[in-house]
N, CA, C and O atoms as a GROMACS GRO file, in nm:
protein
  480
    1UNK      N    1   0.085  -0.118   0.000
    1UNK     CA    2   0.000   0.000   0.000
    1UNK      C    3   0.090   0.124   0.000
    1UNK      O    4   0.171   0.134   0.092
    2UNK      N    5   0.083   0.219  -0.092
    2UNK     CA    6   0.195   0.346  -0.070
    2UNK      C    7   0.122   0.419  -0.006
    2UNK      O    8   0.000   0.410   0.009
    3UNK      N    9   0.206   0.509   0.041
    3UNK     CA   10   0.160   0.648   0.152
    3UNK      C   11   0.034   0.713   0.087
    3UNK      O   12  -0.046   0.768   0.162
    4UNK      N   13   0.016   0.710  -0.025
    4UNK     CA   14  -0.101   0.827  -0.065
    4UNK      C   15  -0.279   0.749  -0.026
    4UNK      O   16  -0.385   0.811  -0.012
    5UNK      N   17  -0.252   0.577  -0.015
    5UNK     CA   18  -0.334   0.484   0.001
    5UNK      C   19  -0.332   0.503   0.139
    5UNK      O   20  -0.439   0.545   0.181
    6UNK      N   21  -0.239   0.485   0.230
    6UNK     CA   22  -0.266   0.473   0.394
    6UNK      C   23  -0.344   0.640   0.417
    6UNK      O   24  -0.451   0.660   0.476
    7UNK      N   25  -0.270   0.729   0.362
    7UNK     CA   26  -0.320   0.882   0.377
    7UNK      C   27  -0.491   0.901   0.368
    7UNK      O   28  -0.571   0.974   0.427
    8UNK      N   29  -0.502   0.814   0.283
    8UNK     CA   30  -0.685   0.840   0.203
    8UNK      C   31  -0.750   0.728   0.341
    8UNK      O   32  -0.838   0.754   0.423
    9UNK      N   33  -0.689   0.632   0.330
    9UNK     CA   34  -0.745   0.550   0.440
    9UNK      C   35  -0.746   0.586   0.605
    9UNK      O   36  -0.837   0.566   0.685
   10UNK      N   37  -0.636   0.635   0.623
   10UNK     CA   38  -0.654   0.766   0.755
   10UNK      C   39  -0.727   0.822   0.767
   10UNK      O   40  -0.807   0.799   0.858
   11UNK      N   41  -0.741   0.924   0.686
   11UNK     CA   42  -0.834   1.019   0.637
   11UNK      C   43  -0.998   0.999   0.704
   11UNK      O   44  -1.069   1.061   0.784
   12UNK      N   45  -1.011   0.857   0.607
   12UNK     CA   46  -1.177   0.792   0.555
   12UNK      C   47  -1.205   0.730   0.742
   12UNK      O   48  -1.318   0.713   0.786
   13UNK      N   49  -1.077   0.706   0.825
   13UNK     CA   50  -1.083   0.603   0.944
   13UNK      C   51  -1.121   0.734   1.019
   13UNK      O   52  -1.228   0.723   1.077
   14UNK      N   53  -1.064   0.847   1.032
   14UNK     CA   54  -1.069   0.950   1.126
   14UNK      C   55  -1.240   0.990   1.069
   14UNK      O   56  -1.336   0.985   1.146
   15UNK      N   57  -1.246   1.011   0.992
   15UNK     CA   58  -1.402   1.103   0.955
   15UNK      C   59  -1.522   0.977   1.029
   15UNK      O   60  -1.630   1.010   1.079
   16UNK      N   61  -1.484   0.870   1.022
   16UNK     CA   62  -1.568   0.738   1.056
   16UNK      C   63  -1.565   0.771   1.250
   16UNK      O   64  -1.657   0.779   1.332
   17UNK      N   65  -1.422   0.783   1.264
   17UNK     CA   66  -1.434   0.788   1.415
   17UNK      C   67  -1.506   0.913   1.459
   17UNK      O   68  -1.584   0.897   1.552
   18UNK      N   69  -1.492   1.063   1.398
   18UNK     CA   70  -1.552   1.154   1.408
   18UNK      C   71  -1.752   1.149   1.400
   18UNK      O   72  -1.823   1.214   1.477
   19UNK      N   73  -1.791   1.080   1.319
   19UNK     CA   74  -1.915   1.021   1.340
   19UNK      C   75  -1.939   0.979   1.429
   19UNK      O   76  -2.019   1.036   1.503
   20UNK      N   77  -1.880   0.859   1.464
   20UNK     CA   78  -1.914   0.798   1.581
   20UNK      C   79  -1.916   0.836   1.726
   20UNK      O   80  -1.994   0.784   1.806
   21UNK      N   81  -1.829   0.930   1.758
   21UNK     CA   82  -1.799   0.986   1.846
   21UNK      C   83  -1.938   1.118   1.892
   21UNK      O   84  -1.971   1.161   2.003
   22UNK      N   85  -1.987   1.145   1.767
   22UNK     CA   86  -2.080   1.212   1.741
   22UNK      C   87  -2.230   1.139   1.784
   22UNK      O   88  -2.328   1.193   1.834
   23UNK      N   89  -2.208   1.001   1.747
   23UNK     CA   90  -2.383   0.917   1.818
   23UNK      C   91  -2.336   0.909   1.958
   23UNK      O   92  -2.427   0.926   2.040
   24UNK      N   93  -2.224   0.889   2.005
   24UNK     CA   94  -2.198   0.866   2.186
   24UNK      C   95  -2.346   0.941   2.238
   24UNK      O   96  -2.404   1.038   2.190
   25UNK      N   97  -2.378   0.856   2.351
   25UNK     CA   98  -2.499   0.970   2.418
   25UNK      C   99  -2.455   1.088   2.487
   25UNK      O  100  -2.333   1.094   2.503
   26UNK      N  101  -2.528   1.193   2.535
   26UNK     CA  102  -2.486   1.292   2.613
   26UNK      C  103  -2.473   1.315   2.741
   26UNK      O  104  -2.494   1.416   2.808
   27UNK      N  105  -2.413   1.146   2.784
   27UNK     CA  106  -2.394   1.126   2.941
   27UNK      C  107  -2.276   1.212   2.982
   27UNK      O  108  -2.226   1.296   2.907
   28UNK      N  109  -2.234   1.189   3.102
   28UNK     CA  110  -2.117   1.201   3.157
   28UNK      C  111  -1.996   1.046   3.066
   28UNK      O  112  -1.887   1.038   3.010
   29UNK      N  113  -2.097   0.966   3.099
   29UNK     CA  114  -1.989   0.838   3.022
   29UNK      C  115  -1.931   0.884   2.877
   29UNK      O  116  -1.817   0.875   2.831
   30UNK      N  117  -2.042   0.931   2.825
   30UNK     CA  118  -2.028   0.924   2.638
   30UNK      C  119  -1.946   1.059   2.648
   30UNK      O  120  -1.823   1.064   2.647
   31UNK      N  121  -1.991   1.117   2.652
   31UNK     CA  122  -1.885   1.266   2.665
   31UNK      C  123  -1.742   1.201   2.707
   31UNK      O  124  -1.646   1.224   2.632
   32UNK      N  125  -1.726   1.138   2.801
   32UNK     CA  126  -1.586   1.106   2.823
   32UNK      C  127  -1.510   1.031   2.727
   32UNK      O  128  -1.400   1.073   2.693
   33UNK      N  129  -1.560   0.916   2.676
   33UNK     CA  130  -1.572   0.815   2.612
   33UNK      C  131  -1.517   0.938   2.497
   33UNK      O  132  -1.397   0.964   2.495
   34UNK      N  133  -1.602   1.003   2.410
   34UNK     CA  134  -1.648   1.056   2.297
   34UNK      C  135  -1.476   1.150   2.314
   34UNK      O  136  -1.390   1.126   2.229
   35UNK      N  137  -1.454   1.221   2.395
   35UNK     CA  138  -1.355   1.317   2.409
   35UNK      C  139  -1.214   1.240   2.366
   35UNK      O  140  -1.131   1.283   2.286
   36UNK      N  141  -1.208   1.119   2.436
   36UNK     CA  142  -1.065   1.018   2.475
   36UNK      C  143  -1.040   0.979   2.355
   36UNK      O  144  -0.927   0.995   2.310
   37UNK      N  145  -1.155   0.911   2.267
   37UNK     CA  146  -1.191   0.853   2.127
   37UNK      C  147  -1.156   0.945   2.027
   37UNK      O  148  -1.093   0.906   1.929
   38UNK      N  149  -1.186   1.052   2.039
   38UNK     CA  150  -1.198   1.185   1.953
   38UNK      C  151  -1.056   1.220   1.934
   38UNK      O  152  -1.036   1.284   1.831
   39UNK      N  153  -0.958   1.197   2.000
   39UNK     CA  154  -0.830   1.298   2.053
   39UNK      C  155  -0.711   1.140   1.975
   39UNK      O  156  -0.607   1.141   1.909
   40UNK      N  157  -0.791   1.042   2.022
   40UNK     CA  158  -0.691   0.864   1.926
   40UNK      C  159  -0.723   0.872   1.882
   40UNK      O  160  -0.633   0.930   1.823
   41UNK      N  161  -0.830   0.875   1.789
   41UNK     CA  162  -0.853   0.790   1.638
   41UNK      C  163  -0.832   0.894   1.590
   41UNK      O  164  -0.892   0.869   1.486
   42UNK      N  165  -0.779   1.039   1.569
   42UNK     CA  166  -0.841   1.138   1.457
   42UNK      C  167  -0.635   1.144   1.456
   42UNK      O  168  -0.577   1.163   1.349
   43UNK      N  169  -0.561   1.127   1.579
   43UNK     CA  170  -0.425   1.155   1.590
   43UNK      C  171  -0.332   1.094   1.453
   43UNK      O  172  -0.239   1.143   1.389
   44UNK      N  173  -0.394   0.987   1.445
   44UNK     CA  174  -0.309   0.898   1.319
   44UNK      C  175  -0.316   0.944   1.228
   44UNK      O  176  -0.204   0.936   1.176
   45UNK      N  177  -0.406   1.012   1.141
   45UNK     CA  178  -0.394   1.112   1.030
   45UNK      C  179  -0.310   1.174   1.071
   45UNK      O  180  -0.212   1.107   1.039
   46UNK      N  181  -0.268   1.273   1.129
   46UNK     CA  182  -0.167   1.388   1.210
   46UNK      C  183  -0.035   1.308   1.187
   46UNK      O  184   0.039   1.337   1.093
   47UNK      N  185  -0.012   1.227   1.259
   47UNK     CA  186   0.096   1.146   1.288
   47UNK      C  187   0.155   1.093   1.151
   47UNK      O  188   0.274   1.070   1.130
   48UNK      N  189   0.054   1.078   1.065
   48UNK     CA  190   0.125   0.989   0.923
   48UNK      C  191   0.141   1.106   0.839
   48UNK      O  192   0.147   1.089   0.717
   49UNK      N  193   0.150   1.239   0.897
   49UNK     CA  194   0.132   1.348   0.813
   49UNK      C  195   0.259   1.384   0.818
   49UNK      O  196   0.328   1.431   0.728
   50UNK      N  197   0.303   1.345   0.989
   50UNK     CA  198   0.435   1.401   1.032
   50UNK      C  199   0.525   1.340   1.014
   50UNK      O  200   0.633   1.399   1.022
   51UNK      N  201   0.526   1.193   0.979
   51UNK     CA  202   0.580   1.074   0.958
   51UNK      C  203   0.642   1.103   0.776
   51UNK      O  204   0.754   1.086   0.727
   52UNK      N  205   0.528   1.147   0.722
   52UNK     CA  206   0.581   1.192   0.572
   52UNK      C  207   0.727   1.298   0.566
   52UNK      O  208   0.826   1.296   0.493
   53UNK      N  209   0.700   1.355   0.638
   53UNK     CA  210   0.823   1.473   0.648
   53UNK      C  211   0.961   1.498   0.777
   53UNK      O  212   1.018   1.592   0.833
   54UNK      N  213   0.965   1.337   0.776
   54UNK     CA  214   1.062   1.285   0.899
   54UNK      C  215   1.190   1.295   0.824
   54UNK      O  216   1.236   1.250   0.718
   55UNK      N  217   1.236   1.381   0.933
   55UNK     CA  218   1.375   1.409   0.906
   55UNK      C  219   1.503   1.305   0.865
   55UNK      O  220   1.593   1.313   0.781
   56UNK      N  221   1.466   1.201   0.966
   56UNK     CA  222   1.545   1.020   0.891
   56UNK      C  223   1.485   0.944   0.962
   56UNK      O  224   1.395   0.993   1.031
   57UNK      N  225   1.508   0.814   0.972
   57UNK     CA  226   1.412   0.701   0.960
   57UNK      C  227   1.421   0.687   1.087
   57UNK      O  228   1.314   0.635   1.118
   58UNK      N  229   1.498   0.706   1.206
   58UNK     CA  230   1.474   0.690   1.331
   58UNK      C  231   1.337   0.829   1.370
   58UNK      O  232   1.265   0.805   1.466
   59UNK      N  233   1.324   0.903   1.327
   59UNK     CA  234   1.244   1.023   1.321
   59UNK      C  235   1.078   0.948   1.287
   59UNK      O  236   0.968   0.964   1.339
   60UNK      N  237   1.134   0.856   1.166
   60UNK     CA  238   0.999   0.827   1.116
   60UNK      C  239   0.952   0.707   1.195
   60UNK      O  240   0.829   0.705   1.198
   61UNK      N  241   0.997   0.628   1.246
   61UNK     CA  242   0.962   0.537   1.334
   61UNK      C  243   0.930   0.559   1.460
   61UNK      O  244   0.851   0.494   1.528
   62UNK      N  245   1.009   0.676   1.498
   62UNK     CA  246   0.948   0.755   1.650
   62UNK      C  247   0.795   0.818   1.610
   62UNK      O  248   0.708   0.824   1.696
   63UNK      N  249   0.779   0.849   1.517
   63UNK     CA  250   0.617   0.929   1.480
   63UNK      C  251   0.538   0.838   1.444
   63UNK      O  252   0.420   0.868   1.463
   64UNK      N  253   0.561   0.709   1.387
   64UNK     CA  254   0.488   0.582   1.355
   64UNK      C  255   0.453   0.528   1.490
   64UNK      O  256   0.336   0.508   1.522
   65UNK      N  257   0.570   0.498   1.586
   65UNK     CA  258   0.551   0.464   1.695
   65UNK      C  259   0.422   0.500   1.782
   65UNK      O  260   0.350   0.427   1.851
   66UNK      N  261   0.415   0.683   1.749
   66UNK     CA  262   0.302   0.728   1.867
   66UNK      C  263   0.181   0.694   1.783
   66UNK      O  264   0.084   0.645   1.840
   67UNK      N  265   0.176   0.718   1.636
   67UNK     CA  266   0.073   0.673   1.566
   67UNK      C  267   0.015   0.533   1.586
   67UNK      O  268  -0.107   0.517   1.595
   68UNK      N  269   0.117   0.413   1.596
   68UNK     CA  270   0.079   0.280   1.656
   68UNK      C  271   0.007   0.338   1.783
   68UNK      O  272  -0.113   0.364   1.798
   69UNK      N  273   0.088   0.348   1.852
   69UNK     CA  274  -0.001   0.435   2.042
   69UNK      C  275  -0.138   0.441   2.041
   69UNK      O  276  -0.231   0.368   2.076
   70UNK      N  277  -0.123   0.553   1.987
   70UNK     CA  278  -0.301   0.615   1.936
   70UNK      C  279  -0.417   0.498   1.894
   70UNK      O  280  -0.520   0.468   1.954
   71UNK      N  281  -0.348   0.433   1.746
   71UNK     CA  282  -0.439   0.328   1.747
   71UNK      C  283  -0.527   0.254   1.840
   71UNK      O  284  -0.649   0.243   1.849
   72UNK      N  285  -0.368   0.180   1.946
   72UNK     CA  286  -0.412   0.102   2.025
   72UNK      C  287  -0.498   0.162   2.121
   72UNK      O  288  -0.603   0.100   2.140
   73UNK      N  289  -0.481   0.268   2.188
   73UNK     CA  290  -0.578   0.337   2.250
   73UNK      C  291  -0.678   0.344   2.226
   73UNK      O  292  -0.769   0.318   2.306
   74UNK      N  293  -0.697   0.390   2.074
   74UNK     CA  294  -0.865   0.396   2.038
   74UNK      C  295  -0.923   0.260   2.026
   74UNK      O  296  -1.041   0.237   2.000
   75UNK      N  297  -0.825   0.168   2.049
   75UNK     CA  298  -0.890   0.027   2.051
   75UNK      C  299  -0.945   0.002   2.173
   75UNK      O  300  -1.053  -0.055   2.160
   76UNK      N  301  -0.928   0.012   2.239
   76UNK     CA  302  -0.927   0.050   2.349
   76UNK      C  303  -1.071   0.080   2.409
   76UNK      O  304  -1.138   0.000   2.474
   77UNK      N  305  -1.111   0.221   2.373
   77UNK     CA  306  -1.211   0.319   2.348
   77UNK      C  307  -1.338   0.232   2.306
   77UNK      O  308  -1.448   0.226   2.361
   78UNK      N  309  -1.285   0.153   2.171
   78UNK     CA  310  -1.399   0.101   2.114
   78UNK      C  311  -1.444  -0.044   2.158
   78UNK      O  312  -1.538  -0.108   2.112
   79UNK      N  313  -1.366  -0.075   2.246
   79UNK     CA  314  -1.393  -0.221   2.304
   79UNK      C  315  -1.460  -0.191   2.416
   79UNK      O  316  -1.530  -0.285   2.454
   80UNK      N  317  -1.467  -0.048   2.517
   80UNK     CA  318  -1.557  -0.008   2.544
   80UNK      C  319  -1.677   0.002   2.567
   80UNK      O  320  -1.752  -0.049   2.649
   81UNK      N  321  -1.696   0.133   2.423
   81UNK     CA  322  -1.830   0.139   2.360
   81UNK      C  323  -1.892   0.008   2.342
   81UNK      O  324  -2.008  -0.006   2.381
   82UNK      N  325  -1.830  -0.089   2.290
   82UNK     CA  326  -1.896  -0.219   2.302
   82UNK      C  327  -1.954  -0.309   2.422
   82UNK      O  328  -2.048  -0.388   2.422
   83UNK      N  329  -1.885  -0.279   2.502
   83UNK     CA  330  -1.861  -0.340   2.646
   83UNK      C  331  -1.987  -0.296   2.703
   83UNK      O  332  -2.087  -0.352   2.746
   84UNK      N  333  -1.955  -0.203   2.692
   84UNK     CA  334  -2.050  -0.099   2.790
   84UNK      C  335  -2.167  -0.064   2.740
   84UNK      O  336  -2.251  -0.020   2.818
   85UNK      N  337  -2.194  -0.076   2.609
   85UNK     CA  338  -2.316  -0.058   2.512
   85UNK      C  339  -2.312   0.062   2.519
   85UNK      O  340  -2.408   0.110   2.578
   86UNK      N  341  -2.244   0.126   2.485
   86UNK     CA  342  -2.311   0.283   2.475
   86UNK      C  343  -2.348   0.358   2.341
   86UNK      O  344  -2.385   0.474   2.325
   87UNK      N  345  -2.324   0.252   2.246
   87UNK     CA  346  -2.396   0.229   2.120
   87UNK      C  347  -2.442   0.083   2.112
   87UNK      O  348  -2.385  -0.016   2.158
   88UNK      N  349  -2.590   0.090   2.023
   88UNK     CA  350  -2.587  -0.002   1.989
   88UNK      C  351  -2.661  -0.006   1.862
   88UNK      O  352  -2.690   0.100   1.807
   89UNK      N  353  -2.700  -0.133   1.806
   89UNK     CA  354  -2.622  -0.278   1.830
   89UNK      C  355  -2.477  -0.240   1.839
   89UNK      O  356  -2.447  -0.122   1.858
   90UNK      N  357  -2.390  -0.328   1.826
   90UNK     CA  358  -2.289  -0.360   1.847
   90UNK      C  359  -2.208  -0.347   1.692
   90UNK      O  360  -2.105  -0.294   1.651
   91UNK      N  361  -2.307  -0.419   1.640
   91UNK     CA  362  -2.242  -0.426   1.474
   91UNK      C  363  -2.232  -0.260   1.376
   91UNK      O  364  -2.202  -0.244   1.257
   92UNK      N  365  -2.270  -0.160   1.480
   92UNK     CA  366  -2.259  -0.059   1.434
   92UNK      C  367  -2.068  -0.006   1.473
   92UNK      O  368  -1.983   0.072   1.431
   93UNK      N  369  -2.080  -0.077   1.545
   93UNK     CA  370  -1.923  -0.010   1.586
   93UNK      C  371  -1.806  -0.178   1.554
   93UNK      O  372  -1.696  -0.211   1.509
   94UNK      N  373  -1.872  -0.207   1.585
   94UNK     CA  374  -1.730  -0.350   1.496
   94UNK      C  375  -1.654  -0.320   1.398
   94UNK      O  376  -1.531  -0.308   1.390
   95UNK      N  377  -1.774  -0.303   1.287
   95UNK     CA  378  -1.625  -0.273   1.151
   95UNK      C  379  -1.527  -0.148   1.156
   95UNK      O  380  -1.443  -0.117   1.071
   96UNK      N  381  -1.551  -0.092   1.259
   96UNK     CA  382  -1.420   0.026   1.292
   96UNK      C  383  -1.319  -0.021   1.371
   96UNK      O  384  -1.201   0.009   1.359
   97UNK      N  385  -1.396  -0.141   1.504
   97UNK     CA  386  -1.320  -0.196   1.550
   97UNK      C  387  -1.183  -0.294   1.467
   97UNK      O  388  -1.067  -0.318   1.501
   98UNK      N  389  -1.276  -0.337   1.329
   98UNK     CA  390  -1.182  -0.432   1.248
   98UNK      C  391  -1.078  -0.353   1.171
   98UNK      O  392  -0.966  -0.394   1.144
   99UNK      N  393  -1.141  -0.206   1.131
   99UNK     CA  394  -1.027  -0.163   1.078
   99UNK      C  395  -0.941  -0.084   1.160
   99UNK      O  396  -0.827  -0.065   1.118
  100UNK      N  397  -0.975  -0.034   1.268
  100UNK     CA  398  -0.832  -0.079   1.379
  100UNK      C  399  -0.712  -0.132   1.393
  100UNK      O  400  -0.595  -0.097   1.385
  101UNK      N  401  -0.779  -0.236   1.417
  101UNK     CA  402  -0.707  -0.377   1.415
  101UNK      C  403  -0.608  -0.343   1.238
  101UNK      O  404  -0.498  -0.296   1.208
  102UNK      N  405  -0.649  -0.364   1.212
  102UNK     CA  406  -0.557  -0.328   1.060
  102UNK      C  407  -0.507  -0.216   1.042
  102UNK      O  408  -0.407  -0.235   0.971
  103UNK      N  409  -0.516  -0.127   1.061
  103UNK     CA  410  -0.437  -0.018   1.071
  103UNK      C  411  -0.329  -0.024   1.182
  103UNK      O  412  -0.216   0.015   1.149
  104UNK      N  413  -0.343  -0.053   1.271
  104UNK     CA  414  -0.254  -0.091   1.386
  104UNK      C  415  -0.115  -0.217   1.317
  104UNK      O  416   0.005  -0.191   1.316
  105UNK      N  417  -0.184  -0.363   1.263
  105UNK     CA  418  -0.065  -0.387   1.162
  105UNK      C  419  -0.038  -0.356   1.091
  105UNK      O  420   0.022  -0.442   1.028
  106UNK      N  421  -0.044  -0.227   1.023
  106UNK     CA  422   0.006  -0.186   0.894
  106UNK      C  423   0.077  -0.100   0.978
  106UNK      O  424   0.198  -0.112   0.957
  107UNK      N  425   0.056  -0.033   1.049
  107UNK     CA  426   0.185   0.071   1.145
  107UNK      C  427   0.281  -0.014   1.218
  107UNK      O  428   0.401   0.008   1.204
  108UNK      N  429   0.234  -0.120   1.304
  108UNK     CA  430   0.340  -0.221   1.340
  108UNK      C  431   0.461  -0.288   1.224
  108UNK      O  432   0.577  -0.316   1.255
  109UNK      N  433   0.411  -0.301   1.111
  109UNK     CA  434   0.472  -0.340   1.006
  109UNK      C  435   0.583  -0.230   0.920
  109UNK      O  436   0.690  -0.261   0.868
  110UNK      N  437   0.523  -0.102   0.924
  110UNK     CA  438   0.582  -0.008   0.887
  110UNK      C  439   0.686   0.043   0.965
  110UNK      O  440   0.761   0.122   0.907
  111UNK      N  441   0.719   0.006   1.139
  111UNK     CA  442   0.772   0.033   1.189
  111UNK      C  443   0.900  -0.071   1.178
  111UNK      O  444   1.018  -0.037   1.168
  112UNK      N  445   0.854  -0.191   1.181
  112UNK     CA  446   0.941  -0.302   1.213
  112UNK      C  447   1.040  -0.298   1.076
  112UNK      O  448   1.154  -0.342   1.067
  113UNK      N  449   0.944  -0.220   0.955
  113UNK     CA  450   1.054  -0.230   0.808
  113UNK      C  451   1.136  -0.125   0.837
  113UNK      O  452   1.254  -0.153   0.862
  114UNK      N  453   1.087   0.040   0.842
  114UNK     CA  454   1.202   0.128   0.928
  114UNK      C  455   1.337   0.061   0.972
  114UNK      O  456   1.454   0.072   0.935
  115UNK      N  457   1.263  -0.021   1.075
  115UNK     CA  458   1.417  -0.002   1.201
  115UNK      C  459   1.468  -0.141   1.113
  115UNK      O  460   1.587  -0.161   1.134
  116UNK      N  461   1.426  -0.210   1.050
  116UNK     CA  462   1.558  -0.304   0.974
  116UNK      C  463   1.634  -0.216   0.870
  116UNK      O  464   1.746  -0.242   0.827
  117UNK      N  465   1.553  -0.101   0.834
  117UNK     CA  466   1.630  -0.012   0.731
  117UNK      C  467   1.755   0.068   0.795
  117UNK      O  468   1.854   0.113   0.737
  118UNK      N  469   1.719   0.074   0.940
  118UNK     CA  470   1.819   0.131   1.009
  118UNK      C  471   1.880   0.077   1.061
  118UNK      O  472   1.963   0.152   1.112
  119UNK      N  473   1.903  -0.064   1.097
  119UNK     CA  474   2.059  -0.096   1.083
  119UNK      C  475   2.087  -0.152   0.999
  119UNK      O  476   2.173  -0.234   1.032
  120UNK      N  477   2.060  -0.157   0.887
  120UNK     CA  478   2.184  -0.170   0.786
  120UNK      C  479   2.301  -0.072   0.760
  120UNK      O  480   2.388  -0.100   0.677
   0.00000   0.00000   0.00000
């Protein structure tokens, strides 16, 4: 997948989490929930933005790194919302959960090729 594909797919993942974050109810829970969620999932766009214009590859793997972070966090978030029902059904928030999960190995992967690039 080249950068302009992960970029569009960032992009399409953050506007998805921005929705969602948007049905949270207007508890004290969902507001919290909605804030924590709001601040990880939208970061990885940011992060692969900053990651494009990394000074050298230890640079770019330190900004991939927090971008992995974020992910996992918002995984986090959304296992949650599930948990806790604060949407439902359930199957409304899964397939974000799945592409998570995939975005998270495609940054794990991107990191692990980095740092073999760096020690050679």
């Amino acid at each position: 997948m080249s950068e302009y594909d992960l970029e569009d797919r960032l992009l399409d993942y953050a506007a998805r989490i921005v929705r969602l974050t948007d049905e949270l109810p207007p508890t004290r829970a969902g507001s919290h929930v909605a804030g924590q969620l709001l601040r990880s999932g939208t970061s990885a766009l940011g992060v692969h933005g900053e990651a494009q214009g990394a000074e050298s590859r230890n640079d770019f793997v330190h900004k991939f790194s927090i971008g992995l972070k974020e992910l996992k966090e918002s995984r986090r978030w959304l296992r949650l919302i599930i948990k806790s029902a604060l949407i439902a059904p359930v199957s409304r928030v899964q397939p974000l959960l799945e592409e998570t999960e995939e975005l998270i190995c495609i940054f794990a992967a991107s990191i692990k090729t980095a740092r073999k690039r760096v020690e050679r």
